[in-house]
DRENDO-353726 format. One record per residue: chain; x, y, z of N, C-alpha, C in turn. Coordinates in nm, 2 decimals, decimal comma. Example, Ala and Ser with C-alpha at 12.3 -4.5 7.8 and 13.67 -1.06 7.14 Angstrom:
DRENDO-353726
+-------+--------+--------+--------+--------+--------+--------+--------+--------+--------+
! kette !     nX !     nY !     nZ !    caX !    caY !    caZ !     cX !     cY !     cZ !
+-------+--------+--------+--------+--------+--------+--------+--------+--------+--------+
!     A !   1,32 !  -0,57 !   0,78 !   1,23 !  -0,45 !   0,78 !   1,32 !  -0,33 !   0,78 !
!     A !   1,28 !  -0,22 !   0,71 !   1,37 !  -0,11 !   0,71 !   1,29 !   0,00 !   0,79 !
+-------+--------+--------+--------+--------+--------+--------+--------+--------+--------+
END
This chain:
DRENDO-353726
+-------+--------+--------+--------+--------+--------+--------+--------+--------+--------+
! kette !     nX !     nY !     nZ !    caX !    caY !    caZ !     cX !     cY !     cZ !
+-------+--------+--------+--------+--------+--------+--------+--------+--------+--------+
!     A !  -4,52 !   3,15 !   0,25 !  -4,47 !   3,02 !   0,26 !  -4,49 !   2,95 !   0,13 !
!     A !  -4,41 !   2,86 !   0,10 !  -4,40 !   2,80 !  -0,08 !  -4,31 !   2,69 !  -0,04 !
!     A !  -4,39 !   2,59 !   0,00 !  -4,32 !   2,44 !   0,01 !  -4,41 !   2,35 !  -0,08 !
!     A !  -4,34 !   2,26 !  -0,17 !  -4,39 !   2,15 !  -0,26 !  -4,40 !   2,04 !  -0,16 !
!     A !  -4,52 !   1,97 !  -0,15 !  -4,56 !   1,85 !  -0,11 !  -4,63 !   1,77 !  -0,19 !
!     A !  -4,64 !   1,63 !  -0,18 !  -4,80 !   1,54 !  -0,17 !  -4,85 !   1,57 !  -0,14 !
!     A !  -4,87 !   1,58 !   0,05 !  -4,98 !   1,55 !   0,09 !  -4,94 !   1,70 !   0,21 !
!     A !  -5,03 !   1,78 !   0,17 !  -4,95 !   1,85 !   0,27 !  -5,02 !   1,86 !   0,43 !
!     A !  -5,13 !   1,80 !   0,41 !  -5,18 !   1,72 !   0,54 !  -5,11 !   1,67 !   0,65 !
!     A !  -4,95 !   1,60 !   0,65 !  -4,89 !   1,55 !   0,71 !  -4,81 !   1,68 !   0,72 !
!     A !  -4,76 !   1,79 !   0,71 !  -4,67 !   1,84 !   0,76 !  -4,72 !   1,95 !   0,86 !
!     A !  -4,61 !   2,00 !   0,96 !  -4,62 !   2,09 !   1,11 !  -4,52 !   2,19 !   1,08 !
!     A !  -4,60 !   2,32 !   1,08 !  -4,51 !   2,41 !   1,03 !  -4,47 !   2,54 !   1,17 !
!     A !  -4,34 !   2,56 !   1,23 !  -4,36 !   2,62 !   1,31 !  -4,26 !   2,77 !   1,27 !
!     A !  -4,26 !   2,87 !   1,30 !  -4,16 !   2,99 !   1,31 !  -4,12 !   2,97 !   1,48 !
!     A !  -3,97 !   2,98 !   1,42 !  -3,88 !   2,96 !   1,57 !  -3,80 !   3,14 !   1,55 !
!     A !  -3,86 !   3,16 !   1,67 !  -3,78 !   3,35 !   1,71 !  -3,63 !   3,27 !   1,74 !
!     A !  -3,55 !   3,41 !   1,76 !  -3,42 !   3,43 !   1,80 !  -3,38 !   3,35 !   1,88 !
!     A !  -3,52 !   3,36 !   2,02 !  -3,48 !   3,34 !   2,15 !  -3,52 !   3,16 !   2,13 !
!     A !  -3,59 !   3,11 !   2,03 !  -3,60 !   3,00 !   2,07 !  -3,72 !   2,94 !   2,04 !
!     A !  -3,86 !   3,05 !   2,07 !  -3,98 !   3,06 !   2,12 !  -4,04 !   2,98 !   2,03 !
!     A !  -4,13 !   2,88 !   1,97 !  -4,20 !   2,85 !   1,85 !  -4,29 !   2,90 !   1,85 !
!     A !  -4,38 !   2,95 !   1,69 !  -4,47 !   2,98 !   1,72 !  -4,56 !   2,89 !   1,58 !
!     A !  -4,63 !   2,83 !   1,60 !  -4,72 !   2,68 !   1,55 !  -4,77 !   2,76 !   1,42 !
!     A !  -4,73 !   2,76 !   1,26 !  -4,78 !   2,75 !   1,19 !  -4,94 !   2,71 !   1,10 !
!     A !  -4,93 !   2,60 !   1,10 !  -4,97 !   2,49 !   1,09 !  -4,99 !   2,38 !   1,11 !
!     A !  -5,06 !   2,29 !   1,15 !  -5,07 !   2,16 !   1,22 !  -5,11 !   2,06 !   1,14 !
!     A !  -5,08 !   1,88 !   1,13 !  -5,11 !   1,82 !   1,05 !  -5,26 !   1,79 !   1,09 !
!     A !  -5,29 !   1,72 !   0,99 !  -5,47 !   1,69 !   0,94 !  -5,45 !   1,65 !   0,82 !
!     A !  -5,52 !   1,52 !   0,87 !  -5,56 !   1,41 !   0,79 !  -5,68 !   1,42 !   0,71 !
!     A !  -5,72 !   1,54 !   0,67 !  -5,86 !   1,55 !   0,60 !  -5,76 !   1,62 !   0,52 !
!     A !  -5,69 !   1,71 !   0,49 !  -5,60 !   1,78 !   0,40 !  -5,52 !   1,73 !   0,38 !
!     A !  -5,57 !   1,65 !   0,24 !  -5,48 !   1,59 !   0,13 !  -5,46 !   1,63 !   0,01 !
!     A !  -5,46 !   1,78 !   0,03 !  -5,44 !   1,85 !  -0,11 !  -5,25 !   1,84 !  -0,12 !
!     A !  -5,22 !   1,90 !  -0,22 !  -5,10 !   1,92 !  -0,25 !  -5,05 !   2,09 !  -0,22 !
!     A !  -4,91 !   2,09 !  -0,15 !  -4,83 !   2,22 !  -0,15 !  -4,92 !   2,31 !  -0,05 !
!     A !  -4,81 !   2,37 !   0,06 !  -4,87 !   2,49 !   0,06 !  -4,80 !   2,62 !   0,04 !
!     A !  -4,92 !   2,72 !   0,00 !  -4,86 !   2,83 !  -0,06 !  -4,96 !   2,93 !   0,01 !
!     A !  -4,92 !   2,97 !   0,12 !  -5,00 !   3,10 !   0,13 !  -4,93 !   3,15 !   0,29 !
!     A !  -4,96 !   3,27 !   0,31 !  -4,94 !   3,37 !   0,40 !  -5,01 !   3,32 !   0,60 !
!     A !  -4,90 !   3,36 !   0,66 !  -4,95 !   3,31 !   0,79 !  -4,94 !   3,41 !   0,87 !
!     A !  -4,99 !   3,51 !   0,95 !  -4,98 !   3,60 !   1,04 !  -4,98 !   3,55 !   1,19 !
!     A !  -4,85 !   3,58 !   1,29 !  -4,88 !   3,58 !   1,37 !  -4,84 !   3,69 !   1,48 !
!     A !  -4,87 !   3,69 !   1,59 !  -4,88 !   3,83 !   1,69 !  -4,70 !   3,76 !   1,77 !
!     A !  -4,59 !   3,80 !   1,73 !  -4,48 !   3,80 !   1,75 !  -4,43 !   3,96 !   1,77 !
!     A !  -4,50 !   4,04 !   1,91 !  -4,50 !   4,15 !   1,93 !  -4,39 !   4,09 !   2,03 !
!     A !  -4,41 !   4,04 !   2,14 !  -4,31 !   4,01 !   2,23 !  -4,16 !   4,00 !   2,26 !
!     A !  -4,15 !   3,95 !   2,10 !  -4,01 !   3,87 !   2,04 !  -3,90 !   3,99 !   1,99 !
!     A !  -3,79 !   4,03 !   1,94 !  -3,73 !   4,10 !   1,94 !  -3,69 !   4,08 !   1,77 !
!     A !  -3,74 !   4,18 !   1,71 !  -3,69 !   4,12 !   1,52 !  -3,55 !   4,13 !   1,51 !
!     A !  -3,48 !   4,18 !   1,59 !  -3,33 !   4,11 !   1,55 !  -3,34 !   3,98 !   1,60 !
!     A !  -3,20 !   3,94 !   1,49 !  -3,17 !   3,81 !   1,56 !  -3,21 !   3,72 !   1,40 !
!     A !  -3,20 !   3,59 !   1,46 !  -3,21 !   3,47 !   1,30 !  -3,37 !   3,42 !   1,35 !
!     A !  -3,38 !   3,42 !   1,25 !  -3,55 !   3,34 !   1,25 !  -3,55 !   3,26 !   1,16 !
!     A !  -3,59 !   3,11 !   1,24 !  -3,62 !   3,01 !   1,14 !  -3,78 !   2,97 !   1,12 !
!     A !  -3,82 !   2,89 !   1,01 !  -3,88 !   2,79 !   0,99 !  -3,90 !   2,64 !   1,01 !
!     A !  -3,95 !   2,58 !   1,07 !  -3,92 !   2,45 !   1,13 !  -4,07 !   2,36 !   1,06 !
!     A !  -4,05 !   2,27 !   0,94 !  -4,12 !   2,18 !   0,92 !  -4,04 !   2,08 !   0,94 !
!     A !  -4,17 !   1,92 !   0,99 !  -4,19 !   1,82 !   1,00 !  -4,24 !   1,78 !   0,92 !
!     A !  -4,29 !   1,66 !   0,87 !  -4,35 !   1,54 !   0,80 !  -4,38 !   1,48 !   0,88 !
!     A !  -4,53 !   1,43 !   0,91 !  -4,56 !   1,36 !   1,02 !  -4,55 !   1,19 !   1,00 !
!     A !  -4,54 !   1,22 !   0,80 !  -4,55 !   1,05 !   0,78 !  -4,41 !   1,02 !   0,66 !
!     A !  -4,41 !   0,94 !   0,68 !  -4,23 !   0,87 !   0,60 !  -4,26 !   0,82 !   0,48 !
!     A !  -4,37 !   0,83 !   0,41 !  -4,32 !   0,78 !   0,26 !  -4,36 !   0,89 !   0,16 !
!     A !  -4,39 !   1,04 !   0,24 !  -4,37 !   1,14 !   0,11 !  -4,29 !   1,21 !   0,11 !
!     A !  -4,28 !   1,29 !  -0,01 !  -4,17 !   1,39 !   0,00 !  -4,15 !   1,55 !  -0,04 !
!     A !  -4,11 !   1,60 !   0,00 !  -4,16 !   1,74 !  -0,04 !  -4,01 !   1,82 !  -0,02 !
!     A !  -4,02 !   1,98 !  -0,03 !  -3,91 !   2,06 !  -0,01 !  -3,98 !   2,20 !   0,02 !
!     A !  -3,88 !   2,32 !   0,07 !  -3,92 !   2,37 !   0,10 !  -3,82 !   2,49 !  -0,03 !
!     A !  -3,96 !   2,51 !  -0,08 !  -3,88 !   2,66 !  -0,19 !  -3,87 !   2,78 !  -0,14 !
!     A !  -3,90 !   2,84 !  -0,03 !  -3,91 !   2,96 !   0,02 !  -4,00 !   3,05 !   0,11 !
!     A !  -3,93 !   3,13 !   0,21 !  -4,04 !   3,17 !   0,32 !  -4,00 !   3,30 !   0,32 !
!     A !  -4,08 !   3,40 !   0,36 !  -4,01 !   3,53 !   0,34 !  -4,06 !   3,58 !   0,49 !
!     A !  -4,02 !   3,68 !   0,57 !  -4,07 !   3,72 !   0,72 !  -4,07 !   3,85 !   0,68 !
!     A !  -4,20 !   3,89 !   0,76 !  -4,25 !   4,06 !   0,71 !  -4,27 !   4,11 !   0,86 !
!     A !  -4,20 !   4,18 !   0,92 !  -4,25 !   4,27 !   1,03 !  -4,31 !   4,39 !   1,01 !
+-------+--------+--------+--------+--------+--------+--------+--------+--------+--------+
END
C-alpha cells in the first residue's frame, strides 16, 4: 500500500472482494499522526474467490487534509 497523506491517522483503509465482502485494512487513530502509509497488509481472504475486480476503499475521517493514493498491488 503507498498512499501520501498528512495525517495518516485520519484514514480507513478497507479491501473490497469481488463479491462485495470488506475486509478492514486499517482503522483511524488519533495517536497516529505520522505521515503516509507505506507498508504491507495480510489478510486471510481464503473464502473469497481471486477472480473477479478487487478494490481498495479509503476514507478520510477528517476534511481539511489531503492525500492520494499512489498505488496498491494484491498478492495471492
Amino acid at each position: 500500500m503507498d498512499i501520501t497523506h498528512t495525517y495518516r491517522g485520519d484514514l480507513v483503509i478497507d479491501l473490497v472482494a469481488p463479491d462485495g465482502s470488506a475486509y478492514r485494512l486499517k482503522s483511524a487513530s488519533g495517536s497516529d499522526s505520522a505521515d503516509d502509509v507505506r507498508t504491507t497488509y495480510t489478510v486471510d481472504a481464503s473464502a473469497e474467490s481471486a477472480n473477479g475486480t478487487w478494490k481498495v476503499r479509503v476514507r478520510d475521517t477528517a476534511a481539511w487534509d489531503t492525500g492520494r493514493l499512489n498505488g496498491w498491488q494484491l498478492t495471492f
